[in-house]
C-alpha positions in Angstrom: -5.7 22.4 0.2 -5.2 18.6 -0.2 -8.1 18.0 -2.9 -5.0 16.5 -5.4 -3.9 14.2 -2.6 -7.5 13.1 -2.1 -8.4 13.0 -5.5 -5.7 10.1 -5.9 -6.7 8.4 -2.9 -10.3 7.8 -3.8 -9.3 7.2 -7.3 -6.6 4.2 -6.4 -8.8 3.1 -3.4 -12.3 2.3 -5.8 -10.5 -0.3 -7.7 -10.1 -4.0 -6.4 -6.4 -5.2 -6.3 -5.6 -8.3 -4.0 -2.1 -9.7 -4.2 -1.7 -10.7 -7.5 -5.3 -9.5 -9.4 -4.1 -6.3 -9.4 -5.5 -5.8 -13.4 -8.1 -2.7 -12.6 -6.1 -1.0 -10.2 -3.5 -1.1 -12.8 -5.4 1.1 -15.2 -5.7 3.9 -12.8 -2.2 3.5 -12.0 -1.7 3.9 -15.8 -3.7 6.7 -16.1 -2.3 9.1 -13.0 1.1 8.9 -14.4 0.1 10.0 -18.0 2.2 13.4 -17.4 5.2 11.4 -17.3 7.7 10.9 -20.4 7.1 6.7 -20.2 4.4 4.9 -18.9 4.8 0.7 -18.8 2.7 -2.3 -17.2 4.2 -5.4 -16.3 1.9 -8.0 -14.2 4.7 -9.4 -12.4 5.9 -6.0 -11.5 3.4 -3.3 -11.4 3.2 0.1 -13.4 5.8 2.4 -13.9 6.6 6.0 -14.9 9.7 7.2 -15.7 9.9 11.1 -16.2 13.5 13.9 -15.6 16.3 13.2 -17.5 16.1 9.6 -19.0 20.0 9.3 -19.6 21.1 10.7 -16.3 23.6 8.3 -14.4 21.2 8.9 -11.1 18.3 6.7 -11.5 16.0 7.4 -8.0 13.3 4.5 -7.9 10.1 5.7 -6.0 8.1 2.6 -4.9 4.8 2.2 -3.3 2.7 -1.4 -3.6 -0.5 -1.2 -4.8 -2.0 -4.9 -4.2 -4.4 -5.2 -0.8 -4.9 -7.9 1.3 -7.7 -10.2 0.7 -8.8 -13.8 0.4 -9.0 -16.5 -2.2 -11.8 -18.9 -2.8 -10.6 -22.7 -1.6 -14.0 -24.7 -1.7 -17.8 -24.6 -2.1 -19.2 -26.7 0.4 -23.0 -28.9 -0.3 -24.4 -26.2 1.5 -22.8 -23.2 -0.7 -20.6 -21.5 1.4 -17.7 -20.2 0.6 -14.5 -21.8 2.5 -11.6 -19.0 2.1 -8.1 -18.1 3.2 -6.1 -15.6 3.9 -4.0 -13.6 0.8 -2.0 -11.1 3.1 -2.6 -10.5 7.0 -6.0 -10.0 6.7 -7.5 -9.9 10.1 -9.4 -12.7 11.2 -11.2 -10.3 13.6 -12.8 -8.6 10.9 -14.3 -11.2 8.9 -17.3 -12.2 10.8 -20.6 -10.7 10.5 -18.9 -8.1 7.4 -20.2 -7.6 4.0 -17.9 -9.4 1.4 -17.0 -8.5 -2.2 -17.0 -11.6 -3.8 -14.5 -11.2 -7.6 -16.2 -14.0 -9.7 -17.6 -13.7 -13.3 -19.5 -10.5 -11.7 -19.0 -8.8 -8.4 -21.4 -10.4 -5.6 -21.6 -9.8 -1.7 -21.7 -12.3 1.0 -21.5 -12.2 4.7 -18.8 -13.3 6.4 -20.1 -16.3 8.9 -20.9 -15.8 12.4 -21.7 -18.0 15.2 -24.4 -15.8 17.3 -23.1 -15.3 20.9 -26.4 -17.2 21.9 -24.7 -20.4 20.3 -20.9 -20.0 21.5 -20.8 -22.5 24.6 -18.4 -20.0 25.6 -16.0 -20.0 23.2 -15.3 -16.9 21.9 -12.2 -17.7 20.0 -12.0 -16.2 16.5 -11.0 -19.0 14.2 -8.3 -18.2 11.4 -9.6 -17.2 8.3 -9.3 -20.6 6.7 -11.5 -21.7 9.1 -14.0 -19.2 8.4 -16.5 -19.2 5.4 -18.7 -16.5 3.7 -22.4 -16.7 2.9 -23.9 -15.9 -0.3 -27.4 -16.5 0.7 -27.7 -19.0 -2.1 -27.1 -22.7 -2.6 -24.4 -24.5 -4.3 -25.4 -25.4 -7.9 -26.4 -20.9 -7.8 -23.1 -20.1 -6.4 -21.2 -22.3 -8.8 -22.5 -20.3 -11.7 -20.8 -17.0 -10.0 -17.9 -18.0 -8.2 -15.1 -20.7 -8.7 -12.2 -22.5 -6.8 -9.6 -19.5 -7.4 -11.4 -16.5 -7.1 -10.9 -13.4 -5.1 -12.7 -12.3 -2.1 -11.8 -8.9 0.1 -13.3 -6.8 3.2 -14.2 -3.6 1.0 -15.8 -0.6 2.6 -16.2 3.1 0.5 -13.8 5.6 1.5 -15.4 7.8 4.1 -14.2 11.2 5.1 -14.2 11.6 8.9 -13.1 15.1 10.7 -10.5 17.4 9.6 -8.2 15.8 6.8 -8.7 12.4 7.7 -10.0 9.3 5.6 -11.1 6.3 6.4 -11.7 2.8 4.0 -10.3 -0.1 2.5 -7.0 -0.6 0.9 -5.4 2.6 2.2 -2.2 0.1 2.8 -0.6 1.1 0.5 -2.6 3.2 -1.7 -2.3 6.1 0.4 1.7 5.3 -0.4 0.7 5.2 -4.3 -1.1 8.3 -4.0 1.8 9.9 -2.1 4.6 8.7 -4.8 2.7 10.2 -7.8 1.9 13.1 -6.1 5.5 13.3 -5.6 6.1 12.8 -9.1 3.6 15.9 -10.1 5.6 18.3 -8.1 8.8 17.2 -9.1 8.1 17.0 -12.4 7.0 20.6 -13.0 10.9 21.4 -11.5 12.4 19.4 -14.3 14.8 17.2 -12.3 17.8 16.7 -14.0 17.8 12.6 -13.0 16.2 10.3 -14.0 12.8 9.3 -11.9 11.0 6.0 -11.9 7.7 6.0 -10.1 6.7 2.3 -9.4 3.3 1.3 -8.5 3.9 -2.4 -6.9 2.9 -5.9 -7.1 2.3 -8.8 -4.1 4.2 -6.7 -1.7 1.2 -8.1 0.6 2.5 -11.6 -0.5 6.3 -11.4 0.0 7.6 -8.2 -1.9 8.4 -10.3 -5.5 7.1 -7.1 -7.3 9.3 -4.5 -6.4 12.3 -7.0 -6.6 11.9 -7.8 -9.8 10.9 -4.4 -11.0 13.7 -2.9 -9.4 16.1 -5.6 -10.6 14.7 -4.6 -14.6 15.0 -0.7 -13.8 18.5 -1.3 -12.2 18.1 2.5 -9.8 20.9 3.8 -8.3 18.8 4.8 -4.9 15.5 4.1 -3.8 12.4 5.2 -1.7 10.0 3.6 -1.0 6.7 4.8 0.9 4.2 2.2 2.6 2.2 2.6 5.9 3.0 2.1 9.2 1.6 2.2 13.3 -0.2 5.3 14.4 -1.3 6.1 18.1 -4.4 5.0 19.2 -5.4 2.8 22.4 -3.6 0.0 23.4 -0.9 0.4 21.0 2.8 0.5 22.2 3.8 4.5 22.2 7.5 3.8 21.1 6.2 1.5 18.0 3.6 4.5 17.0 3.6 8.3 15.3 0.9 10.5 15.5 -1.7 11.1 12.9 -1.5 14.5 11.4 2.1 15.1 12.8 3.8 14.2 10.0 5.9 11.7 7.4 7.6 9.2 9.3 11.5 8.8 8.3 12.9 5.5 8.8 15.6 4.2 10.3 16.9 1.2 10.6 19.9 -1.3 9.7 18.7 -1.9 6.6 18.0 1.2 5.3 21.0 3.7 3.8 21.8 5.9 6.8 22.4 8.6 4.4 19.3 8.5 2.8 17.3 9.2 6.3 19.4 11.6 7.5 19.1 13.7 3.8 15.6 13.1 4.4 15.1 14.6 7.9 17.6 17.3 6.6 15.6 18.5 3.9 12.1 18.4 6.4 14.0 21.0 8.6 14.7 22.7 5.3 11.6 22.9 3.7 9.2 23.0 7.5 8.0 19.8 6.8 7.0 18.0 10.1 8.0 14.5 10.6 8.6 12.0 12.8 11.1 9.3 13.2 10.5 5.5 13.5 13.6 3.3 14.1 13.8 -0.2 13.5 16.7 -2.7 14.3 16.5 -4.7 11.8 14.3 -5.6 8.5 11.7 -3.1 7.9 9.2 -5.2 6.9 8.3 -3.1 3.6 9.8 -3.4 0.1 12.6 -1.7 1.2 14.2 -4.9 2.4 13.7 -6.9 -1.8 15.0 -3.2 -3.4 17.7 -2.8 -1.2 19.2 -6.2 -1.8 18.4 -6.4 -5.5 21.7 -7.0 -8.0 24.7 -5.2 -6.1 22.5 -3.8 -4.1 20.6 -0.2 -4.1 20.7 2.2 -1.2 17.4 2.4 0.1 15.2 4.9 2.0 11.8 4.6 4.0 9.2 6.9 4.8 6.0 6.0 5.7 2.8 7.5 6.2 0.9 6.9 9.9 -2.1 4.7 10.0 -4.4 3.8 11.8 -6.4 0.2 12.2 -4.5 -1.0 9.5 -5.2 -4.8 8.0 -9.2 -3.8 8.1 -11.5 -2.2 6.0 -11.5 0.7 8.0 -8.3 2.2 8.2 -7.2 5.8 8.6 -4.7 8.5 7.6 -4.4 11.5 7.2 -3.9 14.0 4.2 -1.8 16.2 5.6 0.4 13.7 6.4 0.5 12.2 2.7 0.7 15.3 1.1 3.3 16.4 3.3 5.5 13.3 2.2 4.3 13.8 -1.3 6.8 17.4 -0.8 9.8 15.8 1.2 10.3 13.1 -1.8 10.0 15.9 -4.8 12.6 18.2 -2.3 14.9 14.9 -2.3 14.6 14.6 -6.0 15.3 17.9 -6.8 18.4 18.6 -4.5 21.2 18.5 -6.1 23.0 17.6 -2.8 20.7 14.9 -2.3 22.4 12.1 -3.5 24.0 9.8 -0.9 27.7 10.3 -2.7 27.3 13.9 -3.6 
């Protein structure tokens, strides 16, 4: 039922992408929106596909980021470790004692560093990543000929299916949102939208959002939506900030979204029984929505975002039925021809 969903997923997530290295990601980016009428890379943007009605007057921008969080390579010490820090909000919880993809002139593994509980004195503080280092089992004048000042580094772990629809990996944020906007993009197209749609797959969102600003700046849309990831339920976590896994997209509003735009969207869920949820927010959202929105004169904006769980690891989770789900509610707002915010 979701295998096209899942078949995106898997192929987005297998590629390496930290905030900007986003090169090999790219090319699958590339290749998934093949079907559509214009396909163009720009590496301070990201990838876009533009498909519908290229001379309409409504231009509907569909943005998801497709860079990760990682880290970058600051030192080698004498001893040939690795000193890092932090591209993104990797969590510093995660890095000791994980396996390591090191991006130097070939791929290697290290260890992130550990102090064994034996050791501690106690102190069982987790220092911030550039405090941390990571362990390639080899010494300096080896690791020199792989790795340099510069480099890339990221917490990388296969995608793994767990029960039901659910998935579990690395880089999920925001890929699951990449997989969800060309998805989008499939079912729409086969409809033949009268407007025109541009599918953007984006740069350093991680990093402060400069891809989808300038992107949308060049592509100059007349709306926007934009799908990233947000807080599911699980312990601990605050049940007004969270959604449930499997319960549905998550419409957002929030002062600096277009009002309009949610309410279409949770409008057109009732429509087409689509569940959702809502997540409000009182300010910025956080996501790219807050660069598009603002971008020349200004682009009314929309938000929904699929639930996650864990998220900043390498072992975070969604669900298919929830991306899939989202994939429908944005080809329903394409093709509506009430959809539009001044219709």
């Amino acid at each position: 039922m979701f295998e096209e969903i899942e078949r995106l997923t898997r192929a987005l997530c297998a590629e390496h992408g930290t905030s900007g290295c986003e090169d090999d990601v790219f090319k699958v980016a590339k290749k998934e929106l093949g079907f559509c009428k214009e396909v163009c890379e720009n590496e301070l943007g990201g990838v876009v596909g533009i498909f519908g009605d290229l001379s309409s007057k409504r231009r509907i921008l569909l943005d998801a980021h497709i860079d990760q969080i990682g880290m970058i390579v600051t030192d080698i010490d004498e001893n040939g470790f690795l000193h890092v820090t932090n591209v993104g909000g990797v969590d510093r919880r995660t890095l000791p004692g994980s396996p390591v993809a090191v991006f130097g002139t070939e791929t290697v593994t290290g260890i992130g560093c550990t102090l064994p509980p034996h050791l501690a004195k106690g102190d069982d503080k987790i220092k911030p990543v550039a405090e941390q280092c990571i362990d390639l089992g080899l010494p300096k004048e080896e690791v020199e000929k792989l790795v340099a000042v510069g480099d890339r580094a990221a917490l990388t772990r296969p995608l793994k299916k767990l029960m039901g629809n659910r998935i579990t990996g690395t880089a999920l944020d925001d890929r699951a949102g990449c997989a969800c906007v060309i998805r989008a993009a499939q079912l729409a197209n086969e409809q033949n939208p009268d407007c025109c749609v541009m599918v953007l797959c984006s740069t350093k969102e991680e990093v402060g959002g400069q891809g989808a600003q300038v992107s949308a700046y060049a592509l100059e849309p007349t709306e926007a939506i934009a799908v990233d990831v947000s807080f599911a339920k699980q312990p601990d976590a605050e049940s007004m900030l969270t959604a449930e896994l499997g319960k549905g997209p998550m419409i957002g509003f929030s002062a600096a979204l277009d009002r309009k735009i949610s309410k279409k969207l949770v409008e057109l869920a009732k429509r087409e029984n689509i569940p959702y949820q809502l997540e409000a927010m009182g300010g910025r959202t956080g996501t790219n929505c807050d660069e598009i929105s603002t971008t020349r004169g200004g682009v009314r904006t929309g938000l929904i975002s699929v639930p996650q769980r864990n998220m900043h690891t390498p072992a975070e989770i969604c669900d298919f039925e929830d991306m899939e789900n989202i994939a429908k509610l944005i080809a329903a707002y394409i093709t509506d021809k009430e959809a539009q915010p001044n219709a």
